[in-house]
KOLMI-326228 format. One record per atom (N, C-alpha, C, O): atom name; residue in one letter; y, z, x; residue number from 1. Coordinates in nm, 2 decimals, m for minus. Layout:
BEGIN
(rec CA, a, (Y, Z, X), NUM)
...
***
This chain:
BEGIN
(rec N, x, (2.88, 12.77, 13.74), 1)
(rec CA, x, (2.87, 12.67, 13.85), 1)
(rec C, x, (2.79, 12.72, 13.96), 1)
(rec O, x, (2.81, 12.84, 14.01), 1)
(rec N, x, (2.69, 12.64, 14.01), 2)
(rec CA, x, (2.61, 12.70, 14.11), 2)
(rec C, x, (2.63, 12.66, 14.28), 2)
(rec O, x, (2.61, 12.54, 14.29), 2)
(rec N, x, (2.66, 12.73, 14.41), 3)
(rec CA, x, (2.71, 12.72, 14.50), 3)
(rec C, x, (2.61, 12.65, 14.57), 3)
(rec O, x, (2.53, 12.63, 14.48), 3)
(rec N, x, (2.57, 12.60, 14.65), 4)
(rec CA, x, (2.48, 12.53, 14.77), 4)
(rec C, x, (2.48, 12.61, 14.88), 4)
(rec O, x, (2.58, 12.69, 14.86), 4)
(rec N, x, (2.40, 12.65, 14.99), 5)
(rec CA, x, (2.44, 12.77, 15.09), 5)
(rec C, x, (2.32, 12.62, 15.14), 5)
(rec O, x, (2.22, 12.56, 15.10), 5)
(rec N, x, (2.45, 12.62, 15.27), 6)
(rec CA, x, (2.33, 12.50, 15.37), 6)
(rec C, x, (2.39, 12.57, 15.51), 6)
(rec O, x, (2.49, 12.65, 15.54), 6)
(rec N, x, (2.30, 12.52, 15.57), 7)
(rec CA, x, (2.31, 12.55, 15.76), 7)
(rec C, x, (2.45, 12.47, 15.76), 7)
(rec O, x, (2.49, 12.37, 15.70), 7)
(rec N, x, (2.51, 12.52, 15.83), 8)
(rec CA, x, (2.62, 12.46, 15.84), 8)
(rec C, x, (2.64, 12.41, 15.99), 8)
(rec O, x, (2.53, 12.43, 16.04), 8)
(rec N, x, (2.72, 12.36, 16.08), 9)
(rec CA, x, (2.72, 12.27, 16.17), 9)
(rec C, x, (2.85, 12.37, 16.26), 9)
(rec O, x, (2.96, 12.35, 16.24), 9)
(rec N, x, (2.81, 12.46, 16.33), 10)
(rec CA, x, (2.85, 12.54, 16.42), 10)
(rec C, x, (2.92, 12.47, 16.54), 10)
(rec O, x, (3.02, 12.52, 16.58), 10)
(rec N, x, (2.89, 12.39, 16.59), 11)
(rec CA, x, (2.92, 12.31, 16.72), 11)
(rec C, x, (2.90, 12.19, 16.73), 11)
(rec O, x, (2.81, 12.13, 16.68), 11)
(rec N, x, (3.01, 12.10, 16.83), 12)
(rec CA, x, (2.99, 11.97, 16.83), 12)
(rec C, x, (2.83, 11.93, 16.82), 12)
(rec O, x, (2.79, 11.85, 16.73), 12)
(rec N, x, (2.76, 11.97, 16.90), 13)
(rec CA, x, (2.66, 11.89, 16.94), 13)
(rec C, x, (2.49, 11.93, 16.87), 13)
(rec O, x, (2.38, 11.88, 16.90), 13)
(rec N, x, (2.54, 12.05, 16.78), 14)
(rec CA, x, (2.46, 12.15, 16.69), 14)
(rec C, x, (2.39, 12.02, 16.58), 14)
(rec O, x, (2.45, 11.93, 16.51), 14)
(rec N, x, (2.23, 12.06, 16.60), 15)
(rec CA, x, (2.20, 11.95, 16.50), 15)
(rec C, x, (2.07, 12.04, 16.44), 15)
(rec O, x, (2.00, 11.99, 16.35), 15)
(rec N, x, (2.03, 12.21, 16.50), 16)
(rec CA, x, (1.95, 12.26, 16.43), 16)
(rec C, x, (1.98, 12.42, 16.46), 16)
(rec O, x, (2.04, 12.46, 16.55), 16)
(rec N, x, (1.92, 12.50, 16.36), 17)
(rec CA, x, (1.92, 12.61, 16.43), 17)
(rec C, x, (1.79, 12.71, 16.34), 17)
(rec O, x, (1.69, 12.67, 16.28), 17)
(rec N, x, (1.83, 12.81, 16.36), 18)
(rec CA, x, (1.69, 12.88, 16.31), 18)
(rec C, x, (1.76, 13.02, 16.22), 18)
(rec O, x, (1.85, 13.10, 16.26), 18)
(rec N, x, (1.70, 13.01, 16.10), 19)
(rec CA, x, (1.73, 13.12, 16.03), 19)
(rec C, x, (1.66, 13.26, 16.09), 19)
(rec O, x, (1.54, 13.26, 16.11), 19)
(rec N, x, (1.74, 13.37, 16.12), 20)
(rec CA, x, (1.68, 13.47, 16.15), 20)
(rec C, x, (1.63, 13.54, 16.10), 20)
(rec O, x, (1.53, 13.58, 16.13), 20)
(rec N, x, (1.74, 13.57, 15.98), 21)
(rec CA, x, (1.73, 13.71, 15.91), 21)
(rec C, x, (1.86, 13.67, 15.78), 21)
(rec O, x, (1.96, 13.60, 15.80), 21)
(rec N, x, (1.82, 13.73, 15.67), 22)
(rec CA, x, (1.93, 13.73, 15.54), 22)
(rec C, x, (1.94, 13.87, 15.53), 22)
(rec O, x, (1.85, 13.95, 15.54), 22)
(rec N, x, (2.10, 13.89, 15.51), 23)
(rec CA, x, (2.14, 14.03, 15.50), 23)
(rec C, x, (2.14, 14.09, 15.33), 23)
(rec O, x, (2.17, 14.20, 15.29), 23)
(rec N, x, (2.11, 13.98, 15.26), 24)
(rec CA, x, (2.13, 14.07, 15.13), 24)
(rec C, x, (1.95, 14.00, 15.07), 24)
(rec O, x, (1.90, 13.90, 15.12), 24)
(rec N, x, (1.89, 14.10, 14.93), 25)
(rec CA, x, (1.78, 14.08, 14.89), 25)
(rec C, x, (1.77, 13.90, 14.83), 25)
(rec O, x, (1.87, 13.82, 14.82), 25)
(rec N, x, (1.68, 13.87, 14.80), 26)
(rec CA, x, (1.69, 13.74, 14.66), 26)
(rec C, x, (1.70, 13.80, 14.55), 26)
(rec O, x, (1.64, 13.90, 14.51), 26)
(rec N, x, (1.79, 13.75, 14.50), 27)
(rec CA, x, (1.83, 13.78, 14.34), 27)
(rec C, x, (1.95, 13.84, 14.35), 27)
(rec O, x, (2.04, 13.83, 14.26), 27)
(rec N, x, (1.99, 13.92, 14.49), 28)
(rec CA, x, (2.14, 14.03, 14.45), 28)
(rec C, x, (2.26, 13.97, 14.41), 28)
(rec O, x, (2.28, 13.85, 14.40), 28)
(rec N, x, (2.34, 14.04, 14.38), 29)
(rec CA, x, (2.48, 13.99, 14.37), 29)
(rec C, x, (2.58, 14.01, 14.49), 29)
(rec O, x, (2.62, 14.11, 14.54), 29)
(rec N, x, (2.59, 13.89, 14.53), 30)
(rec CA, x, (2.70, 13.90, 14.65), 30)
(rec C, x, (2.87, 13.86, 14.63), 30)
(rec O, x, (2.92, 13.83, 14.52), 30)
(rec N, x, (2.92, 13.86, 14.73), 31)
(rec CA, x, (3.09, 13.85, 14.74), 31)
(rec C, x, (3.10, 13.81, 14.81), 31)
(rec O, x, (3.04, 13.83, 14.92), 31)
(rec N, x, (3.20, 13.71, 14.79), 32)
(rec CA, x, (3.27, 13.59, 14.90), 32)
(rec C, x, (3.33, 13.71, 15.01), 32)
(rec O, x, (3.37, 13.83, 14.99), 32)
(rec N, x, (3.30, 13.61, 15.15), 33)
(rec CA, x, (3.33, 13.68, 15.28), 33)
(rec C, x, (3.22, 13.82, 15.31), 33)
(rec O, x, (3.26, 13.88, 15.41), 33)
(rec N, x, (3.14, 13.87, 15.28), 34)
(rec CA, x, (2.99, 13.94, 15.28), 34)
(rec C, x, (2.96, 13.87, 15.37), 34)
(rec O, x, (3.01, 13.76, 15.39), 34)
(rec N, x, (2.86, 13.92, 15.43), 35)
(rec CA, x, (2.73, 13.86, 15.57), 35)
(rec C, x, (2.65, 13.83, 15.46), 35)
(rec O, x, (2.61, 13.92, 15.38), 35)
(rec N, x, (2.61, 13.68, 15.44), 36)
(rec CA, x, (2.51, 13.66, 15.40), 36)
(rec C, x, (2.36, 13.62, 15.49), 36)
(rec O, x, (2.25, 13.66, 15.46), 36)
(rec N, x, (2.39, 13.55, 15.57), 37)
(rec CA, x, (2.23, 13.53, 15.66), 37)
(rec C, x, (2.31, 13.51, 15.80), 37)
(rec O, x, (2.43, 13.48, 15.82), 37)
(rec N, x, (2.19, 13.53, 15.92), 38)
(rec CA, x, (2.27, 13.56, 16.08), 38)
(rec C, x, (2.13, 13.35, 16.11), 38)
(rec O, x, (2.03, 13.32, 16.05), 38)
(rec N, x, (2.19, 13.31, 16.17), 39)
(rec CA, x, (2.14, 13.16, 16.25), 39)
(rec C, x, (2.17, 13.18, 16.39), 39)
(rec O, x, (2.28, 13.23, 16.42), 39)
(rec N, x, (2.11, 13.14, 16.45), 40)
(rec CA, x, (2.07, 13.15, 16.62), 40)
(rec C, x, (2.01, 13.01, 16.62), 40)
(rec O, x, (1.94, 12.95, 16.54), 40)
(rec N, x, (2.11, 12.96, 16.80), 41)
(rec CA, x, (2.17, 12.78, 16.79), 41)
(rec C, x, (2.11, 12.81, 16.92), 41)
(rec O, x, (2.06, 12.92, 16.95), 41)
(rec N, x, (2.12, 12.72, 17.01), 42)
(rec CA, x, (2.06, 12.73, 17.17), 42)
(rec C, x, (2.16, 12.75, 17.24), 42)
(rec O, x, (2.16, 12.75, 17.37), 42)
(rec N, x, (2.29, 12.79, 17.16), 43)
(rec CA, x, (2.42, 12.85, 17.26), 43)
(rec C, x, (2.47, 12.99, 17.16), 43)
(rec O, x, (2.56, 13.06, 17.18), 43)
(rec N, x, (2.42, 12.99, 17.09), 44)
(rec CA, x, (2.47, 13.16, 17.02), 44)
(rec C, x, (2.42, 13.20, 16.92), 44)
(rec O, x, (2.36, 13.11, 16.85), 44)
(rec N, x, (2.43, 13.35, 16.85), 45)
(rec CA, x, (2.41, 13.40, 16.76), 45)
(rec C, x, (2.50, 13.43, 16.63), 45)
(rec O, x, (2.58, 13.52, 16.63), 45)
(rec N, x, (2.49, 13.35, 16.51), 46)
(rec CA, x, (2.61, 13.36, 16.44), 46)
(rec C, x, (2.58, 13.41, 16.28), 46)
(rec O, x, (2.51, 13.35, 16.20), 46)
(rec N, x, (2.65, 13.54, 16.27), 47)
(rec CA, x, (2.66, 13.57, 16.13), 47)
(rec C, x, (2.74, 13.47, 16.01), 47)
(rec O, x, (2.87, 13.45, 16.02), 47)
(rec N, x, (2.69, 13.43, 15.94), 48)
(rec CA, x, (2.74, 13.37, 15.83), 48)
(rec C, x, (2.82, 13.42, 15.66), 48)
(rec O, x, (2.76, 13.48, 15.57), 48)
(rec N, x, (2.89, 13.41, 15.65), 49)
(rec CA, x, (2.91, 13.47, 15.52), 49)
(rec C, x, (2.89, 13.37, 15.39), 49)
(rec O, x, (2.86, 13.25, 15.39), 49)
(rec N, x, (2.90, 13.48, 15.27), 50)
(rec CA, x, (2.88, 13.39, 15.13), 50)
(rec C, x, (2.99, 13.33, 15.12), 50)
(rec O, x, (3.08, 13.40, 15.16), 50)
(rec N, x, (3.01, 13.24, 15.08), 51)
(rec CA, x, (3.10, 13.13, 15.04), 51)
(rec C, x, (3.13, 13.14, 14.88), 51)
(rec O, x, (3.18, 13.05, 14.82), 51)
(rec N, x, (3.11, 13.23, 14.83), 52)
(rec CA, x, (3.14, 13.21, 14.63), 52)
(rec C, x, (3.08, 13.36, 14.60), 52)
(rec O, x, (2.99, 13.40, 14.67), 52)
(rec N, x, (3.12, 13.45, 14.50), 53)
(rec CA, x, (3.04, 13.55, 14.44), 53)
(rec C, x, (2.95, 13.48, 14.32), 53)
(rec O, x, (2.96, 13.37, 14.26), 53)
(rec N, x, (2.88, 13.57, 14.31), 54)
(rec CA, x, (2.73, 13.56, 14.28), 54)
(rec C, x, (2.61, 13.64, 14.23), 54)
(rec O, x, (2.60, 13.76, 14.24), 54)
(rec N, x, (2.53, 13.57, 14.18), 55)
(rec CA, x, (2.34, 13.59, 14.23), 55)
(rec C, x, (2.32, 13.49, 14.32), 55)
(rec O, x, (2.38, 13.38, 14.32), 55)
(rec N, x, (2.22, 13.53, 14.41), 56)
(rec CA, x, (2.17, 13.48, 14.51), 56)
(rec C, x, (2.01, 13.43, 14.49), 56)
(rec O, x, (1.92, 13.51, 14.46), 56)
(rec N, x, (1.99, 13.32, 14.51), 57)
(rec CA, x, (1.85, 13.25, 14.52), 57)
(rec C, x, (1.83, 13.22, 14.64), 57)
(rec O, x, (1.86, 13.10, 14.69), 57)
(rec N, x, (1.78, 13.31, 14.71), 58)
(rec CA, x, (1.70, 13.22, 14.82), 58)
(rec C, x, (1.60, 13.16, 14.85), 58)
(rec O, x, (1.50, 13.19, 14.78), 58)
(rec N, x, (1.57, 13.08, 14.96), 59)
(rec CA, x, (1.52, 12.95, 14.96), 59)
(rec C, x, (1.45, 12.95, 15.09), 59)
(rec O, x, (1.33, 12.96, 15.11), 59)
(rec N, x, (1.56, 12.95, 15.17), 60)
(rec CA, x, (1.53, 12.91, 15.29), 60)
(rec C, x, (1.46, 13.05, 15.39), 60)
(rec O, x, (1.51, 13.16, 15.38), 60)
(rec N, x, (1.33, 13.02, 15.48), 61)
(rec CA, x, (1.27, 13.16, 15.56), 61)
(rec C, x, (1.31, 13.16, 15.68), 61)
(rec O, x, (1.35, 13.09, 15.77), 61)
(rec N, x, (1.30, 13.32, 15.66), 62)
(rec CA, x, (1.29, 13.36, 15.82), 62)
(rec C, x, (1.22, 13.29, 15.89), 62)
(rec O, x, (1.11, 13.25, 15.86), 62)
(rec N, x, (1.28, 13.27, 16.04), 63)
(rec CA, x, (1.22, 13.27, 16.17), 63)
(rec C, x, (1.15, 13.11, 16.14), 63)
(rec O, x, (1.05, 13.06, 16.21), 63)
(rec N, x, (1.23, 13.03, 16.03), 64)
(rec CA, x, (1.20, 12.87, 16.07), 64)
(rec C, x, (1.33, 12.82, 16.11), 64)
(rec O, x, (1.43, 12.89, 16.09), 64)
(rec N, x, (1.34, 12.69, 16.18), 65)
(rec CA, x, (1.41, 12.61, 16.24), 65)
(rec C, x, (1.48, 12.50, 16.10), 65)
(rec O, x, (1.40, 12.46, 16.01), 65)
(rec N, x, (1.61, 12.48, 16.08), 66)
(rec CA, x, (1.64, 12.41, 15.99), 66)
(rec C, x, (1.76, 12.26, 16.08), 66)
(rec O, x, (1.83, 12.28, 16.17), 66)
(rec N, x, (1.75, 12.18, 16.03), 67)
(rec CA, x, (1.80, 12.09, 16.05), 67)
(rec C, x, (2.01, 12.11, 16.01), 67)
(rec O, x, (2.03, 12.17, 15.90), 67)
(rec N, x, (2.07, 12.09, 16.04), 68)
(rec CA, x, (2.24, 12.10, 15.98), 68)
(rec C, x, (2.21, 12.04, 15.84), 68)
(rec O, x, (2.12, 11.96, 15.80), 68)
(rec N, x, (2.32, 12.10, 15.75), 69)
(rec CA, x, (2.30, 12.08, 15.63), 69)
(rec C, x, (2.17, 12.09, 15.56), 69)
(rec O, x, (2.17, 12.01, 15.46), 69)
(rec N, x, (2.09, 12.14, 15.58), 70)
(rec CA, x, (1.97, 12.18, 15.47), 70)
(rec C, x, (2.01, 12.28, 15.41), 70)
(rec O, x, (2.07, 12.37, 15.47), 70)
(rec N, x, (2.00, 12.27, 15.27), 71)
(rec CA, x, (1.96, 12.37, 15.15), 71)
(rec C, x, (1.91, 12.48, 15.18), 71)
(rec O, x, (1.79, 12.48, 15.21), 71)
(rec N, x, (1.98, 12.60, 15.18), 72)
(rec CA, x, (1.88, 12.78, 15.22), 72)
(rec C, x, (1.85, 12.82, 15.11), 72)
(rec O, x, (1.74, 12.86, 15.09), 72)
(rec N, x, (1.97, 12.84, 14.99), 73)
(rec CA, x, (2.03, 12.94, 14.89), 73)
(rec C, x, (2.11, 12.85, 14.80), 73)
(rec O, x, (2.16, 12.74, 14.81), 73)
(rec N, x, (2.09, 12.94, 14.70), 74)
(rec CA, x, (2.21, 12.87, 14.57), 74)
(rec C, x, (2.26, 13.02, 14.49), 74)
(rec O, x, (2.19, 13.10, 14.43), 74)
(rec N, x, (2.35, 13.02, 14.51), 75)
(rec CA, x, (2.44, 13.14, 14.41), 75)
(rec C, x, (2.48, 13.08, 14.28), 75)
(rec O, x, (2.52, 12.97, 14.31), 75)
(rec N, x, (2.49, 13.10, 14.17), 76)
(rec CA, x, (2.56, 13.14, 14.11), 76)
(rec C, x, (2.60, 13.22, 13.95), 76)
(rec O, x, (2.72, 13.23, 13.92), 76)
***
């Protein structure tokens, strides 16, 4: 079964943010509750974790701007 990893919606009024940085390579194997990627909002800096263990595909780049709920990553 394969996981979705989307920007998730941090705050009421949160409608983008910007991927920073991914803490693990493409391809690794991760574990639920792991730091998977850090997003910075125009009111904070937030580490994220994986949501499912895994391989990781990532998708989504550094240092662009994504909309809530866009597609970054797919584990599974």
């Amino acid at each position: 079964m394969t996981i979705e990893v989307r920007i998730p919606k941090l705050g009421m009024s949160m409608e983008t943010a910007t991927l920073l940085e991914w803490c693990v390579e493409d391809g690794a194997q991760v574990s639920a509750g792991m730091p998977l990627y850090t997003v910075e909002t125009d009111k904070s800096t937030t580490e994220v974790e994986a949501p499912a263990d895994g391989q990781i595909e990532i998708i989504g780049l550094v240092d662009t701007e994504y909309e809530v709920g866009t597609l970054i990553a797919r584990i599974s």
